[in-house]
C-alpha positions in Angstrom: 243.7 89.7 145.7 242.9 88.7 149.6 245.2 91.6 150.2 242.4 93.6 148.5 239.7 92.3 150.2 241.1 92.3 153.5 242.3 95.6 153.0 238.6 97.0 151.3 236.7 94.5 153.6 234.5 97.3 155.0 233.1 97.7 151.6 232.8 94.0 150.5 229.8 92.4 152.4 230.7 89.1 151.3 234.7 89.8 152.1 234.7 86.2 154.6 233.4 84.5 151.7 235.5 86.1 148.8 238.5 84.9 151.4 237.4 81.7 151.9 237.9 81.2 148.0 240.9 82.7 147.6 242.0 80.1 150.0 240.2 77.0 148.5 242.2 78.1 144.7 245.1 77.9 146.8 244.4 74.5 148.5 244.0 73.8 145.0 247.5 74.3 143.9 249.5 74.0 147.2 247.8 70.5 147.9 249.0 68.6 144.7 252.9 70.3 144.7 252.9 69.3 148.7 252.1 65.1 147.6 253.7 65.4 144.5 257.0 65.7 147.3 255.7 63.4 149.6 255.2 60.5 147.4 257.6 58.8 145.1 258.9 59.8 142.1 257.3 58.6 138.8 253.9 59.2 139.9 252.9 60.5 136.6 249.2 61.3 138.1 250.3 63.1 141.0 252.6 65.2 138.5 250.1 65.8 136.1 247.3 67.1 138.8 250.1 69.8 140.2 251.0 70.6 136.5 247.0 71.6 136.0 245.4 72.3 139.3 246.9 76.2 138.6 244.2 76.4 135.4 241.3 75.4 137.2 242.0 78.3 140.0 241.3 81.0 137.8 237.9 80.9 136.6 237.4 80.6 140.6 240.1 84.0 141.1 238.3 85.3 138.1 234.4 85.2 139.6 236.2 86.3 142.8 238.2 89.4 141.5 234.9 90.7 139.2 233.4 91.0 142.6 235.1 93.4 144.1 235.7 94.9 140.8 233.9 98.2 142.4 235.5 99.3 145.7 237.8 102.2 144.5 235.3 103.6 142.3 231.8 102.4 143.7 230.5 102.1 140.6 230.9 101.1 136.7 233.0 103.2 134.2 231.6 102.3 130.9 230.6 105.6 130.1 233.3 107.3 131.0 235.8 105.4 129.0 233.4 105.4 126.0 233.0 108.9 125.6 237.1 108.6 126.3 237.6 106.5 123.1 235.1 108.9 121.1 236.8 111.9 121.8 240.5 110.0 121.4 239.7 108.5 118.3 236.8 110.1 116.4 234.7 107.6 116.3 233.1 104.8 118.7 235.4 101.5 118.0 232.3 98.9 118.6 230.4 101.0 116.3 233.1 101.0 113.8 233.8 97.5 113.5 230.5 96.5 113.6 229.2 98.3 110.9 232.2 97.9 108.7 232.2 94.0 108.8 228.6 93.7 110.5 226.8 90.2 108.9 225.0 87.2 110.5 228.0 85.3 108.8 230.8 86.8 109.9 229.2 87.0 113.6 229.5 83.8 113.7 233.2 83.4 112.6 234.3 85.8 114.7 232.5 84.9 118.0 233.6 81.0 117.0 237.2 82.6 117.4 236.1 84.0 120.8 234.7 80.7 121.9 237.4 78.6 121.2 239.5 80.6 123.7 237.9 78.2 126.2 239.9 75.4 124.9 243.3 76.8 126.5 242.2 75.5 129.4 242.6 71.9 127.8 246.0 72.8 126.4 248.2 71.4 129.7 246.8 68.3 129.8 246.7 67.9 125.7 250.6 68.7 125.9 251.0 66.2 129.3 249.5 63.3 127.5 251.6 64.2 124.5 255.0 63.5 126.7 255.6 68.0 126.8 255.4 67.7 130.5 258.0 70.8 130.8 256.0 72.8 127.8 252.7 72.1 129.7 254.6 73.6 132.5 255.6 76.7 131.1 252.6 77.7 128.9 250.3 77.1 132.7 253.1 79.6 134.3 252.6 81.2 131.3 248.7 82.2 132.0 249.0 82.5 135.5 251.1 85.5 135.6 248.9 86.7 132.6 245.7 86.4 134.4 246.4 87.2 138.1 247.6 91.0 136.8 244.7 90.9 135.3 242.3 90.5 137.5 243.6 93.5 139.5 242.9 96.0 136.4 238.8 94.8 137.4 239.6 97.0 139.8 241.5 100.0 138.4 239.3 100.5 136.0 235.5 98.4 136.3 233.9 98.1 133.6 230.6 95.6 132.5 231.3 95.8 128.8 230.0 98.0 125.8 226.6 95.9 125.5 225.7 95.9 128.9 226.9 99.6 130.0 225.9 101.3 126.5 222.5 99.2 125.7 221.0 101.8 123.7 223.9 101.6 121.7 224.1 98.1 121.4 220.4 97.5 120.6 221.3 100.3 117.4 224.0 98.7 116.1 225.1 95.6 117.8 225.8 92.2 115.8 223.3 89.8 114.7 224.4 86.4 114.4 222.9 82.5 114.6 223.8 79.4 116.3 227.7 80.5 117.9 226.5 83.5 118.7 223.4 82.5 120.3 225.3 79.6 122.3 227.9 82.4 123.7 225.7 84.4 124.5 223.8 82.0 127.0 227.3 81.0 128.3 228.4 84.5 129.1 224.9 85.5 130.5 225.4 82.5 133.0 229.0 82.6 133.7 230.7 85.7 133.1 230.7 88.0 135.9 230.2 91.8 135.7 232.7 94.0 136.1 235.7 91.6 134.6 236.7 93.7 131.3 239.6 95.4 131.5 241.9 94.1 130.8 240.5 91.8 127.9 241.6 88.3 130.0 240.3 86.6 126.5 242.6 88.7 124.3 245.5 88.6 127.1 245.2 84.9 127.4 244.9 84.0 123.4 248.2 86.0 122.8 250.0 84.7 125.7 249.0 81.0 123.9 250.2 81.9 120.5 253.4 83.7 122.1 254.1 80.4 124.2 253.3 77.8 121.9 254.3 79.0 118.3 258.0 77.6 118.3 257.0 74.4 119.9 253.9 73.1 117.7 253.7 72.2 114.3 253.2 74.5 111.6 249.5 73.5 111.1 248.7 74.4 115.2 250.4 77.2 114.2 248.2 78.7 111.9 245.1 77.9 114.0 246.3 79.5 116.6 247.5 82.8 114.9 243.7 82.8 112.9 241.9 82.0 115.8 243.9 84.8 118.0 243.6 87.2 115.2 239.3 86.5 115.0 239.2 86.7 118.7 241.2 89.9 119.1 238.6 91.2 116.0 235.6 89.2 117.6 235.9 90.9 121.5 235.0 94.6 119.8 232.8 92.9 116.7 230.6 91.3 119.3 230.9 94.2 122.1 232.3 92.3 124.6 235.3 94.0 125.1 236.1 97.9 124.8 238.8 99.3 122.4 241.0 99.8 125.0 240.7 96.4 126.6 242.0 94.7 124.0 245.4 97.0 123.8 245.5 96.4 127.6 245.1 92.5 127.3 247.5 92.3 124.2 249.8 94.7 126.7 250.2 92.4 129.4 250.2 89.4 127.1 253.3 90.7 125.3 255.2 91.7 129.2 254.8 88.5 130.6 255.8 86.8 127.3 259.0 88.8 128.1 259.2 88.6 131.4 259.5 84.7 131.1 261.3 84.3 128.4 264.0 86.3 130.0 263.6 84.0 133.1 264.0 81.2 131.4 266.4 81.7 128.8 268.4 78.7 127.8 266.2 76.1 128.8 264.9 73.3 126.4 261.0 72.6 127.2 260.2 71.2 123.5 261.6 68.4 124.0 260.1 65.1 125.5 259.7 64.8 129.0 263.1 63.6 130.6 263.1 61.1 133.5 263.8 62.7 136.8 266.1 61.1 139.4 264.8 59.8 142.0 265.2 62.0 145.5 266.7 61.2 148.7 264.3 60.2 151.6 264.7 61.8 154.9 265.4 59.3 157.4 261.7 59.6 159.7 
């Protein structure tokens, strides 16, 4: 993504500031790995910052990305892809989905599911403290290469989102809901950028949990995660957050990095506890 910029910087006027995060998020992840070699082994807090640090990056590559979401096609294609999906499928998918399951009730299931997305970002340090060191490991490689894709799809195709580029639409036929809704609402209205939709990060990064997590969790976790995936991959076009096609993009790159690194990894036990590592050489100096 500082590629990007650099390369698109005549169109970017905040391009030294864009850079300048893209180099903090990488402070961010090269500083703990660098101590976690410098100091002795054993420091579990040193470990458990460099095992992390990656997940608090992205929702600073995220902002970043959803910036410069427009400098291929200077502007947003919502209504574009929308008369797309219309003429594709027949029928408008947010429309659809709305009406058919439309109640303040099931608004707020549904957008519950898409709120608790923001508890994978808890799920490294959960597993750490639980002794899954290498697990934590893998499920925060896991979402890294699921979300850094991503964010370059903000730019392929840039998109705000069916209730802010169709708001005639949305106002028609949109969901009603109460307290969950209300709360995400307020959330996304302060944090969530324009221009970061496609593909559905929420939906990518929900299946890439499930696909990560189901062997190695208990067959109660289990279930939660499979419902809430399920009402989150439901809730992104019920609430008109996401586009049809989103989703099938996020669940797309969810299922190729899934593969990608299990074929990388092949063979390798990480649900077990985590083993004591010997202890490295020092360089004389």
């Amino acid at each position: 993504m500082a590629l990007v910029v650099t390369g698109f910087r005549d169109r970017l006027e905040d391009w030294p500031g864009l850079l300048a995060g893209y180099a903090f998020a990488a402070l961010l992840i090269l500083a703990p790995a660098s101590a976690e070699q410098r100091l002795p082994t054993g420091v579990r807090a040193v470990r458990f910052v460099r095992t992390c640090a990656p997940m608090l990056m992205l929702p600073l590559a995220y902002g970043a990305a959803a910036r410069t979401s427009r400098i291929l096609h200077g502007r947003y294609l919502d209504a574009d892809l929308h008369a797309w999906e219309k003429a594709l499928l027949g029928f408008a998918p947010n429309t659809a989905v709305t009406s058919t399951l439309g109640s303040p009730l099931m608004t707020e299931v549904l957008t519950f599911c898409y709120f608790s997305f923001y508890g994978c970002f808890l799920i490294p340090a959960i597993l750490y403290a639980r002794g899954r060191a290498p697990l934590a490991e893998r499920y925060v490689l896991a979402m890294v290469a699921t979300f850094l894709p991503s964010y370059l799809g903000f730019i392929a195709l840039p998109l705000i989102g069916p209730a802010a580029g169709l708001p005639e639409l949305h106002a028609a036929h949109g969901p009603s809901g109460y307290v969950i809704a209300t709360l995400q609402s307020e959330i996304m209205a302060a944090l969530d950028p324009p221009g970061a939709c496609f593909p559905s990060t929420h939906v990518a990064g929900a299946w890439i949990t499930v696909l990560t997590l189901r062997r190695h969790v208990p067959k109660l976790v289990r279930l939660v995660l499979w419902t809430l995936t399920a009402g989150l991959t439901v809730a992104v076009v019920y609430d008109w957050y996401h586009y049809l096609t989103d989703v099938v993009a996020g669940l797309a790159v969810a299922l190729i990095v899934h593969a990608a690194i299990e074929r990388a990894v092949s063979g390798r036990d990480v649900s077990g506890r985590d083993a004591v590592r010997p202890a490295r050489p020092r360089s004389p100096g």
